[in-house]
C-alpha positions as CSV (number, residue, x, y, z in Angstrom):
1,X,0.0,0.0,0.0
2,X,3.2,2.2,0.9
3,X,4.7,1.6,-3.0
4,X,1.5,2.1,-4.6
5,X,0.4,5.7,-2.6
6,X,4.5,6.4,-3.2
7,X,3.9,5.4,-6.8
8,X,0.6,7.4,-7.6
9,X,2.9,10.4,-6.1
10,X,5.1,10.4,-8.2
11,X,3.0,10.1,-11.3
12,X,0.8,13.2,-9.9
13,X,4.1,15.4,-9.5
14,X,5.5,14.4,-12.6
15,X,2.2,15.1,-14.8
16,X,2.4,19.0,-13.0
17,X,5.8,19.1,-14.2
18,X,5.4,17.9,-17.6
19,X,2.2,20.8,-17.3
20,X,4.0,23.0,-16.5
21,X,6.7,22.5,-19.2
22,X,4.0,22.5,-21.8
23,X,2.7,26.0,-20.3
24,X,6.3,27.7,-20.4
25,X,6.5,26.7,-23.9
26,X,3.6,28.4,-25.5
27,X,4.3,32.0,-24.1
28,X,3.2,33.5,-27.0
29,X,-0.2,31.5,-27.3
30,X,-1.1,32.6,-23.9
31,X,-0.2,36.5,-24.2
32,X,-2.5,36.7,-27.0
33,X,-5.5,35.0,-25.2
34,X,-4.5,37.6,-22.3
35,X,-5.4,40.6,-24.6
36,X,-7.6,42.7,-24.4
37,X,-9.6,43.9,-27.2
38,X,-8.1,47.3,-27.4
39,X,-4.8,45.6,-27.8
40,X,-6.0,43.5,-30.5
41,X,-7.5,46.2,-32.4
42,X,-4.2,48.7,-32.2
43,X,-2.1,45.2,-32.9
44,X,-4.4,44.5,-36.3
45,X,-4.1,48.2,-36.8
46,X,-0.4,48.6,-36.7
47,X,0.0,45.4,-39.4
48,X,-2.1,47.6,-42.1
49,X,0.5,49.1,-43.8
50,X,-1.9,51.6,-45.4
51,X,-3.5,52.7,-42.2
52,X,-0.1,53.1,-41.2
53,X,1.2,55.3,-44.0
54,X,-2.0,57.2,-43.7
55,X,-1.4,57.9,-40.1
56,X,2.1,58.7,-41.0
57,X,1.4,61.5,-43.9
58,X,-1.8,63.1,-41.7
59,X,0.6,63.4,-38.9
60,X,3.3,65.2,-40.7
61,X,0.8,67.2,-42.7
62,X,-0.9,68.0,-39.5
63,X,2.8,69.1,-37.6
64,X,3.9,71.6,-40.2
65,X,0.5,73.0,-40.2
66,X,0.6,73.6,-36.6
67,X,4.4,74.4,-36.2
68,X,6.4,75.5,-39.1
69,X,3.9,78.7,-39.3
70,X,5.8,80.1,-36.5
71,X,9.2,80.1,-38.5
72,X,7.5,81.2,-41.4
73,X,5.3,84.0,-40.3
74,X,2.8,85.2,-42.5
75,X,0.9,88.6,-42.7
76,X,-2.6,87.8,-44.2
77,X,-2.9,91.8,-45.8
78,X,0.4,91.3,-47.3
79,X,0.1,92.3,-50.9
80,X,3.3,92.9,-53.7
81,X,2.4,92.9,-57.5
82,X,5.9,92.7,-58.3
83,X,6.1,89.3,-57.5
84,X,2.7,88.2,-58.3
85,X,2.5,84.6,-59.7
86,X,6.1,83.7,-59.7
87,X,6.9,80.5,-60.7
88,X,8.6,77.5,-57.6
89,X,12.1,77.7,-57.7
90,X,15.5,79.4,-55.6
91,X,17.6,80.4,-58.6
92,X,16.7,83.9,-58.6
93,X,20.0,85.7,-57.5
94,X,22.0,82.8,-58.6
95,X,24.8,84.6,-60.8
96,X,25.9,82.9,-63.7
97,X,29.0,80.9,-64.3
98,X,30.1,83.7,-66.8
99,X,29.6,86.5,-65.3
100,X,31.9,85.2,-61.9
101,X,35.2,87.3,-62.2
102,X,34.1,89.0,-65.5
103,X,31.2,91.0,-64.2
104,X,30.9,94.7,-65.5
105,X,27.4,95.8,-64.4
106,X,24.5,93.8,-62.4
107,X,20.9,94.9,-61.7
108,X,18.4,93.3,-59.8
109,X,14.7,93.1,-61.1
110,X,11.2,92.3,-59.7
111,X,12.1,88.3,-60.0
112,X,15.0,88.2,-62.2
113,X,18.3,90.2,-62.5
114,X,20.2,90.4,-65.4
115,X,24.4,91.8,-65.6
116,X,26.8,92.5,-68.8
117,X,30.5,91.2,-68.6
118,X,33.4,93.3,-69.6
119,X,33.1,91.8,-72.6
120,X,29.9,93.4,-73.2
121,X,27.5,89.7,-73.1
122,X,24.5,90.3,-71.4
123,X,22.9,87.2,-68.9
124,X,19.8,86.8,-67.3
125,X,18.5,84.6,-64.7
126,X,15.6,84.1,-62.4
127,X,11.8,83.6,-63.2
128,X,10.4,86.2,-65.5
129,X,7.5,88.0,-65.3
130,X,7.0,87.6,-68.9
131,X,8.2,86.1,-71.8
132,X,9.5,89.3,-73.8
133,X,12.3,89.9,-71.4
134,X,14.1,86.9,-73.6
135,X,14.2,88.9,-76.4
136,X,17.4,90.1,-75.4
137,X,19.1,92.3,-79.0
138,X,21.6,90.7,-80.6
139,X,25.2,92.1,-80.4
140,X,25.5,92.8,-83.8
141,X,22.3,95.3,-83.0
142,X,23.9,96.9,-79.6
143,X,27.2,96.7,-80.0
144,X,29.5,96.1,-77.0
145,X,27.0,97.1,-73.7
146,X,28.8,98.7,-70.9
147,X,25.3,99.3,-68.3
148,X,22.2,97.6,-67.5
149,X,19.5,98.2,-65.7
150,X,16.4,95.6,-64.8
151,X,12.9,96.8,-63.8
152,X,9.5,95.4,-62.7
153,X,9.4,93.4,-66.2
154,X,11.9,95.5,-68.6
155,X,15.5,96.4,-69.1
156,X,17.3,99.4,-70.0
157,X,21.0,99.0,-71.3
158,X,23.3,101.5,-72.4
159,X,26.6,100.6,-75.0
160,X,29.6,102.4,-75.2
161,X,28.6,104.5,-77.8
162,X,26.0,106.2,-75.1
163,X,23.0,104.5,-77.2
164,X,20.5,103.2,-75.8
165,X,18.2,99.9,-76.0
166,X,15.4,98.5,-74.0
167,X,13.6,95.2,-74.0
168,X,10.7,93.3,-72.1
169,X,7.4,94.5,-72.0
170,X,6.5,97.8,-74.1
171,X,3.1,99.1,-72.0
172,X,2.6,102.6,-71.1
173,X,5.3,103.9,-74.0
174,X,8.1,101.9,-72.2
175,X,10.0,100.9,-75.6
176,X,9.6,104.8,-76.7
177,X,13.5,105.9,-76.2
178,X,14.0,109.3,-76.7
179,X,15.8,110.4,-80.2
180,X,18.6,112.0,-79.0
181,X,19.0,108.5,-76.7
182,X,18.5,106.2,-79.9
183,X,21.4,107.6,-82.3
184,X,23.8,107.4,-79.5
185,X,26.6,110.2,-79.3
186,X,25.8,110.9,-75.5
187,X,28.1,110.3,-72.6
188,X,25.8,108.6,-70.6
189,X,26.1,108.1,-66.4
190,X,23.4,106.4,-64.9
191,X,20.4,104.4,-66.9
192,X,17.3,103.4,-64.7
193,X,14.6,100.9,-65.4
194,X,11.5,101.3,-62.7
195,X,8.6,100.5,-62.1
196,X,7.0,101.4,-64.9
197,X,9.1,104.6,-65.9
198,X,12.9,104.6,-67.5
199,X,15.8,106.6,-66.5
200,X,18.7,108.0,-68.6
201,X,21.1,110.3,-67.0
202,X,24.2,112.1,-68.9
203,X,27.4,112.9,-67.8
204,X,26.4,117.1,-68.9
205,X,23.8,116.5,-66.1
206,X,21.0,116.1,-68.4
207,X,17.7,113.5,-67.2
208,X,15.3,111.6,-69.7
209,X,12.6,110.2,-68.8
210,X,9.8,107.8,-70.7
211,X,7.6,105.7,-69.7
212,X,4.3,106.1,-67.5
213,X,3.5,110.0,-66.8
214,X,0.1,108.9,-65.0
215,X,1.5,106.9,-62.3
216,X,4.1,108.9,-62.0
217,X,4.5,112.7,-62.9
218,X,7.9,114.6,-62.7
219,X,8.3,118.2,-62.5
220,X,12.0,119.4,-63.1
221,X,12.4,123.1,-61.1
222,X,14.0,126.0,-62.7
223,X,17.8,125.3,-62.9
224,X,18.2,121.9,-61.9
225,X,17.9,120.1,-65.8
226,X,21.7,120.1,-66.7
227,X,22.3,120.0,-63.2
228,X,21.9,116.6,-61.6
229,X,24.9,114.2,-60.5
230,X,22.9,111.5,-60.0
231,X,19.3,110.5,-59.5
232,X,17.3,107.4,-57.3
233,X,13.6,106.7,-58.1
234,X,10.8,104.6,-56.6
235,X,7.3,103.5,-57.6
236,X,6.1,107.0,-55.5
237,X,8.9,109.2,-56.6
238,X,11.8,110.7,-58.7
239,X,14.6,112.5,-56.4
240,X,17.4,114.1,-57.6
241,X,21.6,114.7,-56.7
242,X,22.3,118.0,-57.9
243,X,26.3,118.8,-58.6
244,X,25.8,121.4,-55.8
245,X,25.4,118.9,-53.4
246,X,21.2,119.3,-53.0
247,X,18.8,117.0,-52.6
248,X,16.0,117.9,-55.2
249,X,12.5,115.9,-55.4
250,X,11.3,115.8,-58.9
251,X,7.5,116.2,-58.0
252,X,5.2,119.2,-56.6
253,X,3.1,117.3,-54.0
254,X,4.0,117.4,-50.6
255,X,4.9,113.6,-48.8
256,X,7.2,112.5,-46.4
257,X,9.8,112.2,-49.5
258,X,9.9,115.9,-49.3
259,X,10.5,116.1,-45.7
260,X,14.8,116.6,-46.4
261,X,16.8,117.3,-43.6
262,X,18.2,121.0,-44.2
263,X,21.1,120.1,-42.3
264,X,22.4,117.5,-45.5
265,X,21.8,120.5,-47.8
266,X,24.9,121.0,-50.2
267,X,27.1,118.1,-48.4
268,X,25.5,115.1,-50.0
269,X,27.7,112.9,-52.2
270,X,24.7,110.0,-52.7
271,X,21.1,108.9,-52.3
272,X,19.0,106.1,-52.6
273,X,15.3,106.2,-51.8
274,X,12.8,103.0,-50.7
275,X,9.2,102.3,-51.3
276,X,8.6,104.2,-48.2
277,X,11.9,106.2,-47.4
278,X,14.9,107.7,-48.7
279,X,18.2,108.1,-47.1
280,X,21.7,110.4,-48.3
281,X,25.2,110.1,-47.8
282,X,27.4,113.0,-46.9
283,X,31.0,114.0,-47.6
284,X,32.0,112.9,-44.0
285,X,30.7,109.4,-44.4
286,X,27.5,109.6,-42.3
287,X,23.5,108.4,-43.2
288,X,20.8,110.6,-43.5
289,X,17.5,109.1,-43.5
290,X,13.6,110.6,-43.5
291,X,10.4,109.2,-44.9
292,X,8.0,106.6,-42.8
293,X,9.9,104.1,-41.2
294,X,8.5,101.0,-43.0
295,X,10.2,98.0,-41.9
296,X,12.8,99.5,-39.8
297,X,14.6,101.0,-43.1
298,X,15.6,104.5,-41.3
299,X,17.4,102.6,-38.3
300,X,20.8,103.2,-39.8
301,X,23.1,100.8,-37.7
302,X,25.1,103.6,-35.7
303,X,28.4,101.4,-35.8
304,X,29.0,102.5,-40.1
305,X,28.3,106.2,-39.2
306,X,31.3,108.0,-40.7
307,X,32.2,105.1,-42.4
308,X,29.7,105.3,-45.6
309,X,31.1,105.4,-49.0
310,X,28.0,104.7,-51.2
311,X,24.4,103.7,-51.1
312,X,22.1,101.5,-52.9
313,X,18.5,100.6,-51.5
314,X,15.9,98.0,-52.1
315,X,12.0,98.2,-52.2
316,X,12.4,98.1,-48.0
317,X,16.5,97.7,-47.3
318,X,19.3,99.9,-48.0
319,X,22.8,98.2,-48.8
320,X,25.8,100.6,-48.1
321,X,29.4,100.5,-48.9
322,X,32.1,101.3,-46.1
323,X,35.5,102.7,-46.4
324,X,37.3,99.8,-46.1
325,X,35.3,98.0,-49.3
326,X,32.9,95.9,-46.9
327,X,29.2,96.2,-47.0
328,X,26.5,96.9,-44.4
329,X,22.5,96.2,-45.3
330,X,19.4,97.1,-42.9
331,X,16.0,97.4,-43.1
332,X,13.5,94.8,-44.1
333,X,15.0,91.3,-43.4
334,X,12.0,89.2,-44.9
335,X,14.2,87.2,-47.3
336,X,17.3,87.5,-46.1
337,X,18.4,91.0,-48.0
338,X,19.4,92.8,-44.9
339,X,22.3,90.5,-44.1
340,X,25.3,91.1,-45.8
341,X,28.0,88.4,-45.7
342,X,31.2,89.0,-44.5
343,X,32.6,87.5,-47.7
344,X,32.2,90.6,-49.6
345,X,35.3,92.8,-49.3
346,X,37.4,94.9,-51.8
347,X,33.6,95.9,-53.3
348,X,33.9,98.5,-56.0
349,X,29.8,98.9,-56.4
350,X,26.6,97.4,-55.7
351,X,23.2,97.0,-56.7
352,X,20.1,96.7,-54.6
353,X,16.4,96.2,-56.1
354,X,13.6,94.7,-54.7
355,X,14.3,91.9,-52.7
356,X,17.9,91.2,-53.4
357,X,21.9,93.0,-53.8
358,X,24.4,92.2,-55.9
359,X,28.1,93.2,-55.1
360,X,30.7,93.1,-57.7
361,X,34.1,93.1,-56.0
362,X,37.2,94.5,-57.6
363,X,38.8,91.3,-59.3
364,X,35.0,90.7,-60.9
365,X,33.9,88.4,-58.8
366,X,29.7,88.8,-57.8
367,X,28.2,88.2,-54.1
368,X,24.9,88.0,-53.9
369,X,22.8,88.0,-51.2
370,X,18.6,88.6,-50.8
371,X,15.3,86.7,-51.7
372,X,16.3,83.2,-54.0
373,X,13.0,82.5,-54.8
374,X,9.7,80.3,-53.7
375,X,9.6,77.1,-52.6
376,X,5.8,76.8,-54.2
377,X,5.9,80.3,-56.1
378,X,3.5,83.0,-55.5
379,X,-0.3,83.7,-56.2
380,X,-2.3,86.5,-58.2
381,X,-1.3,89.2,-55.2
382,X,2.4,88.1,-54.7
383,X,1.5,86.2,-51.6
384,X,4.0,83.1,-50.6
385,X,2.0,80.0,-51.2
386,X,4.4,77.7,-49.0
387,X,3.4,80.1,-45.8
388,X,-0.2,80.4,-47.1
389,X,-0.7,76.5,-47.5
390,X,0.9,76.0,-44.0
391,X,-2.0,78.7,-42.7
392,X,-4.5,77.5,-44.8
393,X,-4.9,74.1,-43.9
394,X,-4.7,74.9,-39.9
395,X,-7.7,76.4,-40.3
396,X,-9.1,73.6,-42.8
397,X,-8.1,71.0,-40.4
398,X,-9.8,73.3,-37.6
399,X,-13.1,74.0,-39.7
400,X,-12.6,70.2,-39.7
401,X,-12.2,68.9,-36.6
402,X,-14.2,71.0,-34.3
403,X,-17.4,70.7,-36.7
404,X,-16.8,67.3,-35.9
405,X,-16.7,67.2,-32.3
406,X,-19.8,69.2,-32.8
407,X,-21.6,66.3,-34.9
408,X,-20.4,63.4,-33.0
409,X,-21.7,65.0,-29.3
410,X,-25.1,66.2,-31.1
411,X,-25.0,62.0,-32.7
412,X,-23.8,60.2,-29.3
413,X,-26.7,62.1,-27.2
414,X,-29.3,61.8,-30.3
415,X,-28.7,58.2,-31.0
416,X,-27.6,57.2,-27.3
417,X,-31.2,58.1,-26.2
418,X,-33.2,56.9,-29.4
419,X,-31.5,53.3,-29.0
420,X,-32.1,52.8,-25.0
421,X,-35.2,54.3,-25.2
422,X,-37.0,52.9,-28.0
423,X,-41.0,53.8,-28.8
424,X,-42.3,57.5,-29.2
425,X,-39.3,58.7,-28.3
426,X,-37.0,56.7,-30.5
427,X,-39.7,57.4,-33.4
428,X,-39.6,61.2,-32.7
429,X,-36.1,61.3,-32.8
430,X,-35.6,59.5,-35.8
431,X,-38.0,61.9,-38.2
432,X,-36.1,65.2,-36.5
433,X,-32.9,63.0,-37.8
434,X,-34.2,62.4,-41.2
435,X,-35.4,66.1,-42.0
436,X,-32.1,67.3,-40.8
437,X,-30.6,64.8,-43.6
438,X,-32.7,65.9,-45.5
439,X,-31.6,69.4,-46.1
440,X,-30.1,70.1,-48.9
441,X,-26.4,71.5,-47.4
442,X,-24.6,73.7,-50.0
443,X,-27.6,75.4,-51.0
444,X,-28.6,76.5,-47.4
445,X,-24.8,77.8,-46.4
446,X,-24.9,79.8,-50.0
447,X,-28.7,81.4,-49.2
448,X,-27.3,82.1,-45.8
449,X,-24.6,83.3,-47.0
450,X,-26.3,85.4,-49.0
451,X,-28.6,86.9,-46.6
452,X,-26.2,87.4,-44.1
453,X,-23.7,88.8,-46.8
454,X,-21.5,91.5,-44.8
455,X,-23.4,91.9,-41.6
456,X,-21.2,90.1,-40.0
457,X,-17.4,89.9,-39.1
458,X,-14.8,87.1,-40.9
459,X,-14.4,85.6,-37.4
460,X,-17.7,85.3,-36.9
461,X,-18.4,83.9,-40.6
462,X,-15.7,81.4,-39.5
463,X,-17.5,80.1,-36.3
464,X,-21.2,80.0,-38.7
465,X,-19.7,77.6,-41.1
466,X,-17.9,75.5,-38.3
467,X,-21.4,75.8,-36.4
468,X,-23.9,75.0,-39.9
469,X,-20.8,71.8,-40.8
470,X,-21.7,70.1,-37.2
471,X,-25.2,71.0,-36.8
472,X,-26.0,69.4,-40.3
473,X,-23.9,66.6,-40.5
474,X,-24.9,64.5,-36.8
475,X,-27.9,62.3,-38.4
476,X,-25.3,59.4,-39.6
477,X,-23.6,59.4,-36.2
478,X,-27.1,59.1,-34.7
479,X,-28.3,56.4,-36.9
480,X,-25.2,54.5,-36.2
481,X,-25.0,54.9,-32.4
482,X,-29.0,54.0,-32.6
483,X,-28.1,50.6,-34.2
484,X,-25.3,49.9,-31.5
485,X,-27.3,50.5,-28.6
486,X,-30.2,49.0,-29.9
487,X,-27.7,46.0,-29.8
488,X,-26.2,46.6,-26.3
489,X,-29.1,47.7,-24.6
490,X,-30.0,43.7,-24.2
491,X,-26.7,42.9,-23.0
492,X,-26.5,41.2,-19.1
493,X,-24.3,44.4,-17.7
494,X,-27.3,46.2,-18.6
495,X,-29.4,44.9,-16.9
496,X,-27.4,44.4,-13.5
497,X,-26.8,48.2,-14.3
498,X,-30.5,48.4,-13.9
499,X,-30.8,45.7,-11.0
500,X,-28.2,48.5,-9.2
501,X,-30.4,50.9,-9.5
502,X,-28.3,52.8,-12.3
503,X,-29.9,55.9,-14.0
504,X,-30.9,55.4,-17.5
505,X,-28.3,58.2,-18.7
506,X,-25.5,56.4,-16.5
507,X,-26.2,53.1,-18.5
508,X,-26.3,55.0,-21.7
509,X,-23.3,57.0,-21.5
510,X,-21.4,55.1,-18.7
511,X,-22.0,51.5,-19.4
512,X,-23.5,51.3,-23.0
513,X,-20.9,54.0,-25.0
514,X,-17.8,52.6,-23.7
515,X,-18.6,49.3,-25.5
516,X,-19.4,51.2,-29.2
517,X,-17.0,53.9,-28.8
518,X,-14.3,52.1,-31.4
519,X,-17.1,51.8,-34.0
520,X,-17.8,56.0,-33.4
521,X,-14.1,56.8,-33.7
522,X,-13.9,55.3,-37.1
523,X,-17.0,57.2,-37.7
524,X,-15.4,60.6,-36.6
525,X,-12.4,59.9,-38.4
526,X,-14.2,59.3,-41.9
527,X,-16.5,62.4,-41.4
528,X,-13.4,64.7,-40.2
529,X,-12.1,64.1,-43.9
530,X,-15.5,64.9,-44.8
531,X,-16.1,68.3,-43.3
532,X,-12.8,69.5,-44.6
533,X,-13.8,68.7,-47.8
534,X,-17.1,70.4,-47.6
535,X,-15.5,73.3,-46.2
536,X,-13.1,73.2,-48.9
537,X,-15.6,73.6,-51.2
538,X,-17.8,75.8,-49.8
539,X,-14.8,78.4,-49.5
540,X,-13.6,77.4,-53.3
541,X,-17.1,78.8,-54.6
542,X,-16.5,81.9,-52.4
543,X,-19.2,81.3,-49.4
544,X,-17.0,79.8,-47.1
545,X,-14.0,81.6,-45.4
546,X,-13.0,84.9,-47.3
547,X,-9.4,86.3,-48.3
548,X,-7.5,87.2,-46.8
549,X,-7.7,84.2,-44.2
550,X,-6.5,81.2,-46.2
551,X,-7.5,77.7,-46.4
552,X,-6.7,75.4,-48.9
553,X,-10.4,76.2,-50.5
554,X,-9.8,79.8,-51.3
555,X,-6.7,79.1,-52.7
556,X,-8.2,76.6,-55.3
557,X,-10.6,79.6,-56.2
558,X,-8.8,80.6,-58.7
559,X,-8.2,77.6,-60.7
560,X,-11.8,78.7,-62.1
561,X,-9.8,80.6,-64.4
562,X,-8.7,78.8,-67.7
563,X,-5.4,81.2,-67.4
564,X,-4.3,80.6,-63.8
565,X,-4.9,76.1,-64.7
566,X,-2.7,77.1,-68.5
567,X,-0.4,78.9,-66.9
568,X,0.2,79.3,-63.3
569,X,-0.3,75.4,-62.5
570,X,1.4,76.5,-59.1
571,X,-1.6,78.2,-57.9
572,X,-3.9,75.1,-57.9
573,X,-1.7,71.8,-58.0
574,X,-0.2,72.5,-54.7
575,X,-3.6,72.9,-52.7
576,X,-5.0,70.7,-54.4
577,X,-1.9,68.1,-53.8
578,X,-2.3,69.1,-50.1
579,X,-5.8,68.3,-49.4
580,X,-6.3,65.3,-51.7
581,X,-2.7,63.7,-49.6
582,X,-4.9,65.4,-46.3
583,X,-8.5,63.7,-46.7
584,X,-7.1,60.2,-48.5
585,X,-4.6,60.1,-45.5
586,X,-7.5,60.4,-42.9
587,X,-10.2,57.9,-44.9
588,X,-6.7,55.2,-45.0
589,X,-7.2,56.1,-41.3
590,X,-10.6,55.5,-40.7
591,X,-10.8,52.2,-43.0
592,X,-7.6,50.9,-41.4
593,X,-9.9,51.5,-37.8
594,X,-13.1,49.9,-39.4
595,X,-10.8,46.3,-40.2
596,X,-9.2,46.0,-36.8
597,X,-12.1,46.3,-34.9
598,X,-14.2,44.2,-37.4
599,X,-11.9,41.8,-39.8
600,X,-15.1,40.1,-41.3
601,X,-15.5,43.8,-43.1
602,X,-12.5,43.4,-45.0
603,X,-14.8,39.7,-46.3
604,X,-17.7,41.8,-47.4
């Protein structure tokens, strides 16, 4: 009896052994029956590859929407015409192979510059404005070129013969050179081309001038026409050097142009002048400035006082040269045109237009420095598209997302109480959810649109549509929430919830939506892409948000135009790219969602 109980003993321990080698061995088998459904579901979610990549994109869309605005700042009433629809690409002040250690004269333009080599060869580079600016003479027809001058979308070039030529677009009598400027003869010292105007100094101190005499009329006072040493011009202004020394504005009207210190009067050895300012050198090396201090263009860093040799400015920056051949830039700093690198020395002139300089050193080599162009070009009103595309969809993915949060509370409460409830209740429901649905949605935002017209603020037009998106898009949440109630409410937590005494909105929103909340995150997720496409389109046929808030539907508007799609494919592919990459991403999302928590959908 002793063997056999010592026997059956040893059988017993040695079956829980050999248990619990088979146990250890299958790990893996019993992790998975250990988890729980929400692990299953992000486990099947993070094997779709799709879903994945989708999350992947949405999330990186979503993080330069949200951060890189703050490195690229944007001012939404920022307008320039001068660089209106200018084409992607950063080789605007990027000089030419030939003109590196050969360069004779350099001139930057709106978007493109152009330079002459001692050799008289004239380059241009950059994206121009349009396509008669390649028309460049032949130099059997100009001869050797010694100056040249590059405007808002026209060039001015002089040959050593003092004749002059011009090129680019001909509008308001740009191509109309004066006679005595065609048959050459004239020592000619300074050649302009402006805005829409075009400058011919000679060395007798004689000015032409051709061009536009609407936008911009000059008035020459008694005694200064053979007088003038040198002149600067802007799109406001003409203002004269006189050989005296004098400071002379070309015009009658009064401005803060005319406001000259009285102090420079008869010292001044050079000026430039700004959109918005002007500014003089005098014989002892120091910067006078006056006009309206646009852009911090009359802060003259105190450090080059008495050090100033020259001056050039830009449409908001001034770029001066120092005694010791260096070069000093201040003022507007939006694309880089106020900082002057330390690599130019020994600088025997420079030229600054626009949004960019150009120093020619003594041995011929160029340094260039300033605005190299647009990562995604510019629109109709010379606006960056890169910054406005990072602006525009943070507020499409706001429009978005909160009109959602709006839907899906307005669904989970309608459908939450339809489904436990059931009878009058659930019927009542149910027709208030079908007449909303049954609305007609574009329509009713463009009649109240319409009648609400300019009554109200942009802000407040912003918080209507976001309102009207979530207040008219609930009833497929509802139906959906209805149907998985209706299948929950008959569960057995139920009804212990009820046994305990549980108040019906308790079990509804405390018991019941816990169990169907996967099934309305996929929801959300599908109708978040949705509402920014509604948006979307509701801004592209102008009743959503208005300019200048951007959103990546207002800046499709203008692909209505057969021009803008022909020509500026800019304008429209990159929005367009955006949201399609946006809304695709987020329905990858939601579908990816919809598998892991039900595979058998992938079957149907």
């Amino acid at each position: 009896m002793r063997n056999q109980k010592k026997k059956s003993t040893r059988r017993s321990t040695a079956s829980m052994a050999a248990q619990r080698m088979v146990v250890g061995s299958l790990p893996q088998e019993e992790d998975e029956v250990l988890q729980s459904p929400m692990q299953m579901v992000l486990h099947s979610f993070v094997r779709d590859k799709i879903a994945m990549a989708g999350v992947i994109l949405f999330v990186f869309i979503f993080l330069c929407c949200v951060i890189l605005p703050y490195f690229f700042p944007i001012d939404l009433y920022y307008q320039d015409v001068t660089q209106s629809n200018v084409a992607p690409g950063f080789g605007m002040i990027t000089v030419p192979s030939g003109l590196q250690g050969n360069a004779q004269d350099m001139s930057v333009g709106s978007s493109f510059s152009v330079g002459v080599d001692k050799d008289g060869n004239v380059y241009e580079w950059g994206t121009f404005p349009n396509d008669k600016l390649k028309n460049i003479p032949s130099s059997s027809e100009t001869g050797k070129l010694v100056q040249i001058s590059a405007g808002l979308d026209h060039v001015v070039a002089v040959n050593e013969d003092g004749q002059v030529f011009t090129w680019g677009n001909d509008r308001m009598g740009l191509s109309n050179i004066p006679m005595d400027l065609r048959t050459g003869g004239n020592n000619i010292k300074q050649i302009l081309a402006g805005y829409q105007i075009s400058l011919a100094l000679t060395e007798e101190g004689k000015m032409y001038n051709w061009g536009s005499e609407y936008l911009l009329r000059i008035t020459y006072p008694e005694g200064v026409q053979g007088n003038i040493d040198k002149f600067a011009a802007s799109t406001n202004i003409v203002m004269v050097l006189t050989k005296d020394g004098e400071v002379v504005p070309l015009t009658t009207k009064t401005s803060a142009y005319t406001n000259i210190p009285e102090e420079i009067q008869g010292n001044v050895i050079d000026l430039a002048i700004t959109d918005e300012s002007a500014a003089a050198v005098t014989s002892d090396g120091r910067v006078y400035t006056w006009g309206n201090n646009i852009k911090k263009s009359l802060n003259v860093p105190e450090e080059i006082q008495g050090q100033v040799t020259a001056i050039s400015a830009g449409r908001y920056h001034y770029t001066a040269i120092l005694q010791d051949g260096s070069v000093v830039s201040w003022g507007d700093n939006t694309h880089g045109q106020a900082s002057a690198p330390s690599s130019a020395t020994s600088v025997a002139s420079v030229d600054a237009g626009y949004y960019a300089n150009y120093a020619i050193q003594e041995d011929g080599t160029v340094v260039s420095w300033g605005l190299k162009g647009y990562l995604m070009g510019t629109d109709a009103f010379g606006r960056d598209l890169f910054r406005r595309i990072l602006v525009g969809g943070r507020m499409t993915m706001t429009v978005g997302a909160i009109s959602v949060i709006i839907s899906t509370i307005i669904g989970i409460i309608v459908g939450g109480v339809s489904g436990y409830k059931g009878g009058k209740v659930d019927n009542l429901l149910m027709r208030l959810t079908e007449i909303v649905s049954s609305i007609p949605f574009l329509p009713f935002c463009i009649i109240l649109s319409s009648i609400l017209g300019n009554s109200i603020s942009e802000t407040q037009r912003i918080i209507l549509i976001m309102c009207i998106l979530g207040l008219l898009s609930w009833p497929g949440i509802a139906r959906l929430v209805r149907g998985s109630v209706l299948a929950e409410r008959e569960q057995e937590f139920v009804t212990a919830a009820k046994s305990l005494g549980v108040k019906e909105s308790g079990i509804i929103f405390r018991h019941i939506l816990p169990n169907i909340i996967t099934v309305i995150i996929v929801n959300a997720t599908l109708n978040f892409a949705t509402c920014m496409l509604t948006e979307s389109s509701l801004s592209f046929i102008g009743f959503g948000v208005n300019e200048p808030n951007a959103t990546w539907g207002n800046m499709l508007t203008g692909a209505q135009n057969g021009q803008v799609i022909e020509n500026y494919w800019w304008r429209w592919v990159f929005p367009a790219l955006m949201l399609g990459i946006c809304t695709i991403s987020i329905n990858c999302i939601g579908d990816g969602l919809r598998d892991a928590i039900d595979p058998k959908s992938k079957e149907r």
